[in-house]
C-alpha positions as CSV (number, residue, x, y, z in Angstrom):
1,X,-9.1,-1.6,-7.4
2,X,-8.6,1.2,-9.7
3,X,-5.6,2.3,-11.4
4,X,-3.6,4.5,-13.7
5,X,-1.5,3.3,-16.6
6,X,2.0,5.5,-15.8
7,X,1.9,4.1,-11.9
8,X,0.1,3.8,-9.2
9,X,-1.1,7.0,-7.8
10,X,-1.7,7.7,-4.5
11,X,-5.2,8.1,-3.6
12,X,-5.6,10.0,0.4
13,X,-7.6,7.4,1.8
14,X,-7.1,8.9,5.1
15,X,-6.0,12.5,5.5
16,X,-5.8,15.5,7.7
17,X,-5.6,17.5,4.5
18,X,-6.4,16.5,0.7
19,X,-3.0,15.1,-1.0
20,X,-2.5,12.3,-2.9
21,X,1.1,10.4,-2.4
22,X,2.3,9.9,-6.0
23,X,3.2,6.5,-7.8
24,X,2.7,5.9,-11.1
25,X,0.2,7.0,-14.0
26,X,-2.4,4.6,-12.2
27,X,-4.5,4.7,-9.0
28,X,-5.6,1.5,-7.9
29,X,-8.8,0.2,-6.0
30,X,-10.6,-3.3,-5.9
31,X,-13.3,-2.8,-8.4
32,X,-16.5,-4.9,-9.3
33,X,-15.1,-6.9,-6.1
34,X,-16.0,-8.2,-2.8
35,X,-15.6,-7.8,0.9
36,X,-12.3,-9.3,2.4
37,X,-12.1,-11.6,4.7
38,X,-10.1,-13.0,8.5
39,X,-8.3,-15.0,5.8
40,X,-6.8,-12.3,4.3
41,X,-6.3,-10.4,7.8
42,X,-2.5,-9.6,6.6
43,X,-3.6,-6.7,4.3
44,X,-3.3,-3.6,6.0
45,X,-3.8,0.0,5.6
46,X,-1.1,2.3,5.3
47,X,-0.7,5.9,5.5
48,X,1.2,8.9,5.7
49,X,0.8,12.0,7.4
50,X,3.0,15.0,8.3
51,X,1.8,17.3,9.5
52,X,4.8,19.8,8.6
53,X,4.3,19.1,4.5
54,X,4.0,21.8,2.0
55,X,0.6,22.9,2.3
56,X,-0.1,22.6,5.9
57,X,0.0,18.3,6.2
58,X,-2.0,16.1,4.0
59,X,-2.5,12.0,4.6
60,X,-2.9,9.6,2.2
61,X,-3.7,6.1,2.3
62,X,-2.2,2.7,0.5
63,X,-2.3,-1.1,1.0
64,X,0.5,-3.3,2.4
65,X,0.9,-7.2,3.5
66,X,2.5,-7.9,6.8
67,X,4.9,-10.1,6.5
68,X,5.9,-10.3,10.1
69,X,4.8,-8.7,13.1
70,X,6.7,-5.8,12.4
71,X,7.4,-6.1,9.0
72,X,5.1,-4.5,6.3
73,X,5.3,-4.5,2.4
74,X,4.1,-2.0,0.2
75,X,4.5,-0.2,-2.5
76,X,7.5,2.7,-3.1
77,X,5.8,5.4,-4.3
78,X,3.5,5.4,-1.2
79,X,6.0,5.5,0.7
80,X,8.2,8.4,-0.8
81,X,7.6,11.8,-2.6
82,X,7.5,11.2,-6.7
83,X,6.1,11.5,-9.5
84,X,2.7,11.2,-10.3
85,X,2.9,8.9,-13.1
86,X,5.9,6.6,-14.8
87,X,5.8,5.0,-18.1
88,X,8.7,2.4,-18.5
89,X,10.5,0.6,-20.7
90,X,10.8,-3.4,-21.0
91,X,14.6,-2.7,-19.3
92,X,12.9,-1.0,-16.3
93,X,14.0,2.6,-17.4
94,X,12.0,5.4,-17.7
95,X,10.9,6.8,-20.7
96,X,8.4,9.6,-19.2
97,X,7.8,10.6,-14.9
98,X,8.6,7.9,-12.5
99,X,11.1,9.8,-10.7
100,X,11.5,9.5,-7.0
101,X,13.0,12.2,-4.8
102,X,13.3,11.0,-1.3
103,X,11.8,8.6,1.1
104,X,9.3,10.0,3.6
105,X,10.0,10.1,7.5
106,X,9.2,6.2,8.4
107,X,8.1,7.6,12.0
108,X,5.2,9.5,9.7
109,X,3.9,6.2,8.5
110,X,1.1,4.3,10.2
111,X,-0.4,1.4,9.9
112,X,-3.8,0.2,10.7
113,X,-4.9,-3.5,10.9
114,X,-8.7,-5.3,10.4
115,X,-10.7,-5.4,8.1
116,X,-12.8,-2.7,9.0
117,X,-12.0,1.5,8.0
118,X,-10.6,2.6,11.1
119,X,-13.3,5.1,12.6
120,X,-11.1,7.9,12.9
121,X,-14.5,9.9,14.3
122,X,-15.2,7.7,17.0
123,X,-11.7,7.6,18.1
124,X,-10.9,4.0,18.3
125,X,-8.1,4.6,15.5
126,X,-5.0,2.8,16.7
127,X,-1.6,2.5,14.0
128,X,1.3,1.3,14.6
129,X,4.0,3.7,13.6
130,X,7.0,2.9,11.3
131,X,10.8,3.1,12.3
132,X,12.6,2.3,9.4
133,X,12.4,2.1,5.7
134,X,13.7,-0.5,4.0
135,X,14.1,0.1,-0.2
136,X,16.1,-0.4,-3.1
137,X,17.1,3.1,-3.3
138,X,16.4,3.6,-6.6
139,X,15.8,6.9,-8.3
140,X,13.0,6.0,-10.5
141,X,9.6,3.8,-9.6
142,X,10.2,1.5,-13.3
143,X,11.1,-1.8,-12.0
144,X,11.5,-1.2,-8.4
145,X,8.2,0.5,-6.9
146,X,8.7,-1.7,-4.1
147,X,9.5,-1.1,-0.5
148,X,9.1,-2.7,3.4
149,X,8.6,-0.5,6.5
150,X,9.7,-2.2,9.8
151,X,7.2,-0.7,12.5
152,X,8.2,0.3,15.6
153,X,6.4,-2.6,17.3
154,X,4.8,-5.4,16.8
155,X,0.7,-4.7,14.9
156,X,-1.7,-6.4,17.6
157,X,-3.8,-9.0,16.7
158,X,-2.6,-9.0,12.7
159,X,-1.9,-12.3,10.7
160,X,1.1,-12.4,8.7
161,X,1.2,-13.7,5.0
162,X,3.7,-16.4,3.0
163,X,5.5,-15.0,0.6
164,X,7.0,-16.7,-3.1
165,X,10.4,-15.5,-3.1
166,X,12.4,-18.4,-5.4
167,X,10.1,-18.5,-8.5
168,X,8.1,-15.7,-10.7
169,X,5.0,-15.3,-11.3
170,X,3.3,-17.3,-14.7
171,X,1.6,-16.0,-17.3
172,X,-1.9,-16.9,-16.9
173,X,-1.9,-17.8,-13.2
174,X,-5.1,-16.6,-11.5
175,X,-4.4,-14.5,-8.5
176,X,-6.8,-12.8,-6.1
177,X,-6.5,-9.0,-5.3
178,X,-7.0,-7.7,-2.0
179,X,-7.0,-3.8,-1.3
180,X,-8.0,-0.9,1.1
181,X,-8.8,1.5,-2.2
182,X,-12.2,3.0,-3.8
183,X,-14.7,0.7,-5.8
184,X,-17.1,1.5,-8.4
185,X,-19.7,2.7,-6.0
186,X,-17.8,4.3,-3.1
187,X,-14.5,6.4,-2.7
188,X,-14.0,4.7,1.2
189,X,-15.6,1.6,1.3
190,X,-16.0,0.6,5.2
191,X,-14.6,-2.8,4.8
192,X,-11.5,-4.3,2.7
193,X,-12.2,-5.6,-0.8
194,X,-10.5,-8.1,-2.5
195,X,-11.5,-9.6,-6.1
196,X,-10.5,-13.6,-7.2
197,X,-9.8,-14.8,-10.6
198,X,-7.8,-12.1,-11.4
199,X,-5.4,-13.2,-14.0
200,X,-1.9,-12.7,-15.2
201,X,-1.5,-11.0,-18.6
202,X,1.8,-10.6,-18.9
203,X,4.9,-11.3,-17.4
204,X,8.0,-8.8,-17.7
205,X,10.1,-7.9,-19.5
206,X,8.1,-7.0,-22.1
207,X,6.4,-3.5,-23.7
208,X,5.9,-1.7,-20.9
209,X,6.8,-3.7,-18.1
210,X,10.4,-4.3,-16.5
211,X,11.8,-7.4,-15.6
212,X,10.3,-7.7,-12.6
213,X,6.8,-6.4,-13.5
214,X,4.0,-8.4,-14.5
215,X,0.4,-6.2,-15.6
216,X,-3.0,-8.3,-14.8
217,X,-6.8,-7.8,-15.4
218,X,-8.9,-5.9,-14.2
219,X,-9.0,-5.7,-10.2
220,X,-7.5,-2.7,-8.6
221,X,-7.6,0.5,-8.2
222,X,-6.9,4.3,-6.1
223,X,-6.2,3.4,-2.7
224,X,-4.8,-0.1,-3.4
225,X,-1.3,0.8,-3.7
226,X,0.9,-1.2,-2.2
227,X,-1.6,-4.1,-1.7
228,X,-0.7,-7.7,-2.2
229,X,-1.9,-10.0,-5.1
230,X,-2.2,-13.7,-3.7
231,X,-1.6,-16.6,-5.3
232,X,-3.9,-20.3,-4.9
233,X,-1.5,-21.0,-2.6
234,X,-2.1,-17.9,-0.2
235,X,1.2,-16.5,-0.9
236,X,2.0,-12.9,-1.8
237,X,3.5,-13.3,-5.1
238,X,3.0,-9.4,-6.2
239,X,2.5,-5.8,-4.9
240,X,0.3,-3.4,-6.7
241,X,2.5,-0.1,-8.7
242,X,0.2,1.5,-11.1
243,X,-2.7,1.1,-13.9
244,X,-5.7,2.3,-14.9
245,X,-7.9,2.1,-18.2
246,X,-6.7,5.3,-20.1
247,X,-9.7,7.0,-19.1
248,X,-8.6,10.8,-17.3
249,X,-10.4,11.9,-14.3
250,X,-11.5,10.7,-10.7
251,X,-13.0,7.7,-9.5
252,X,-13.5,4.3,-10.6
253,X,-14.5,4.9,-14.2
254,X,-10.2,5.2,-14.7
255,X,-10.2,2.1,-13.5
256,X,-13.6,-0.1,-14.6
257,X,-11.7,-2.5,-17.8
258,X,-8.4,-1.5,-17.0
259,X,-5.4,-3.4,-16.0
260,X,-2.7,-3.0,-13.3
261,X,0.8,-3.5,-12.8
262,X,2.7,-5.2,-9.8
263,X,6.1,-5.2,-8.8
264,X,7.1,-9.4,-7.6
265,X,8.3,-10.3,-4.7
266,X,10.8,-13.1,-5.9
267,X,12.0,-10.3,-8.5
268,X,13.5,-8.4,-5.2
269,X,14.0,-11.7,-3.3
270,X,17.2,-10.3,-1.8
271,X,15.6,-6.8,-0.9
272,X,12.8,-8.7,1.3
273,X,15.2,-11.1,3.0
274,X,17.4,-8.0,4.1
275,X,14.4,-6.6,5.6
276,X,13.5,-10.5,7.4
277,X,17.1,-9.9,8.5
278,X,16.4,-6.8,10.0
279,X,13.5,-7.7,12.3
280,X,15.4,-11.1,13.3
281,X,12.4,-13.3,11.3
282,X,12.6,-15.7,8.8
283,X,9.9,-15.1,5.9
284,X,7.5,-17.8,5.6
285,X,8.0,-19.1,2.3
286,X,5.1,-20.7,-0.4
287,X,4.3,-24.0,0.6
288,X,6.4,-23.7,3.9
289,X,4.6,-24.4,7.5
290,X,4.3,-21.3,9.7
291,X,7.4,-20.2,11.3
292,X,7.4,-19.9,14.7
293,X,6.8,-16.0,15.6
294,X,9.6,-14.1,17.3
295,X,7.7,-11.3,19.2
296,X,10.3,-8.0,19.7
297,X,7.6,-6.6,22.3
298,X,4.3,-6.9,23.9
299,X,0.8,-6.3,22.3
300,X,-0.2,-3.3,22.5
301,X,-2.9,-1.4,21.4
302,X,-1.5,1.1,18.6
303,X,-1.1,5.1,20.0
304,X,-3.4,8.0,19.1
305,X,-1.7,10.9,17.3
306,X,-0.8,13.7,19.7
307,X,-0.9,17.0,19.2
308,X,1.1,19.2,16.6
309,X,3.0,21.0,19.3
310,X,4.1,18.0,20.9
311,X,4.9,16.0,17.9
312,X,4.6,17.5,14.6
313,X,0.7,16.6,14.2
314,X,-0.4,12.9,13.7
315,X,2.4,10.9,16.3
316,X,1.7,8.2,18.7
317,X,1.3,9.0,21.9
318,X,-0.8,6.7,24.3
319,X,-3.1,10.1,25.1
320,X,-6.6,10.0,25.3
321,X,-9.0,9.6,22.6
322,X,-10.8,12.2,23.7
323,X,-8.4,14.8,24.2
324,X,-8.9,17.9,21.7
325,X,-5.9,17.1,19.5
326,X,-7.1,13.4,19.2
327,X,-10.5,15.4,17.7
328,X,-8.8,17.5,15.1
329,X,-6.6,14.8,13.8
330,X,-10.1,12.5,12.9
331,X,-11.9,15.4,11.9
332,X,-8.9,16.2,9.3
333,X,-9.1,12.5,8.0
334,X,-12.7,12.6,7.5
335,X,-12.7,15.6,5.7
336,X,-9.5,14.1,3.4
337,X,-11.4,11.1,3.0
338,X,-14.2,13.0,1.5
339,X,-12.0,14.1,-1.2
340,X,-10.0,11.6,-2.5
341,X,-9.1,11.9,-5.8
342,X,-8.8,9.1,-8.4
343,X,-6.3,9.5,-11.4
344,X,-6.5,7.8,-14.9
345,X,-3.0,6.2,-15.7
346,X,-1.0,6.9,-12.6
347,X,0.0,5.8,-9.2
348,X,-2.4,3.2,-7.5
């Protein structure tokens, strides 16, 4: 995964019009990794598109971990309009960018699950839209560039992940990275990456990291925003924020050597249980059997966007494949996808 060093930027992995969602000073994708796994079938892909944005409606694509059936976690910045890039302080201020101005439209997020790219050419794309977002509220990414969206129903056929929410991450703990974003040889790699043995620097507070930050090795990069870092025990310990190598420019050579930063989970414990709370699930904790899975509403397979005029562009409606605005909407990704960008030391 490839990153900057402010934050994680943004990278479109799926658009209907070139724009990169803002995070960090750090894009984020798995690089020098491998392909992902059923075992790992709780990373998803999440993006945004509206179709009403400045400049005529741009997607762009981040990681997330389901958590429950309708219950994602990802990162803020891909969830929100901010900065591009944040450098922070050991207290989890700002000292340059990293400013957030407003959460996006949750009914403009979709998520996508498998371990396959959705073939948005094909047709057989299928999200499940968001409903609500659930954050800390905070005006800058530093310390809190963390963030759940509850979907509007349940993602079919998903897993969901354990979570560490009582103790922090440890220095030196090995971790493996798992991520929807570019690698060193392609900018949409058809199937999700992941990388083992990635290992834990540092642990906030500390230069350059807030209290609840901790920075790894190299792993991540554009695209893999959001995206969860796993420890031995399977458990989501970590989201990814930002990194990178220093280097300015696109693609993977910003990340290649670099390292990230994640936001932990047990360092917004109460956050994520608010958001259990919300979908009436209880998070299954580290070390913790399964819960049993309270389902809100049938399987379903996820709608295809309808048409601008009926619902501002990329919506879910259970039209046709087929039909004409079904066509524009994949044609729009594909061309987004071709032109992802990848920035040094911003938003993964």
């Amino acid at each position: 995964m490839k990153s900057r060093t402010f934050g994680l930027l943004l990278v479109p992995i799926l658009a209907c019009s070139p724009r990169a969602e803002p995070t960090g000073t750090a894009v984020s994708t798995i690089v020098n990794g491998t392909v992902s796994d059923e075992t790992q079938d709780a990373t998803v892909l999440v993006m945004h598109y509206d179709a009403l944005a400045a400049g005529g409606g741009a997607a762009s694509g981040c990681t997330g971990t389901l958590l429950a059936p309708r219950l994602v976690l990802t990162a803020r910045h891909c969830i929100a309009t901010t900065d591009d890039g944040a450098a922070c302080d050991s207290t989890g201020k700002p000292i340059s960018g990293g400013a957030v101005e407003a959460d996006h439209d949750p009914t403009k997020i979709y998520v996508f699950g498998g371990k396959e790219r959705p073939d948005f050419l094909a047709g057989n794309a299928r999200p499940v839209r968001g409903k609500e977002i659930v954050s800390t509220g905070a005006t800058t990414l530093c310390n809190s560039d963390i963030a759940l969206v509850i979907l509007a129903e349940d993602l079919p056929g998903a897993k969901i992940a354990p979570i560490r929410l009582d103790e922090p991450p440890k220095k030196s703990e090995l971790v493996t990275v798992v991520g929807w974003g570019i690698s060193e040889t392609e900018n949409n790699p058809p199937k999700r990456l992941q990388k083992t043995g990635v290992s834990i620097l540092e642990v906030g507070p500390t230069s350059g990291l807030g209290p609840t930050e901790l920075r790894t090795s190299e792993g991540s990069c554009a695209g893999d925003s959001g995206g969860p870092a796993f420890a031995a025990s399977g458990a989501v310990i970590a989201e990814l924020s930002r990194g990178g190598n220093g280097k300015k420019g696109g693609g993977s050579d910003s990340c290649v050597g670099g390292t990230n930063i994640f936001t932990s989970t047990s360092g917004h414990a109460q956050l994520i249980r608010d958001a259990f709370a919300k979908v009436g699930s209880e998070p299954w904790l580290e070390g913790q059997p399964e819960p049993v899975p309270v389902t809100s509403n049938p399987a379903v397979p996820a709608p295809a966007p309808a048409s601008p005029d009926e619902d501002e562009g990329c919506s879910a409606s259970h039209r046709s494949a087929s039909t004409p605005a079904f066509s524009v909407f994949t044609l729009a990704v594909f061309f987004a996808l071709r032109r992802r960008r990848n920035p040094a030391i911003s938003r993964i």
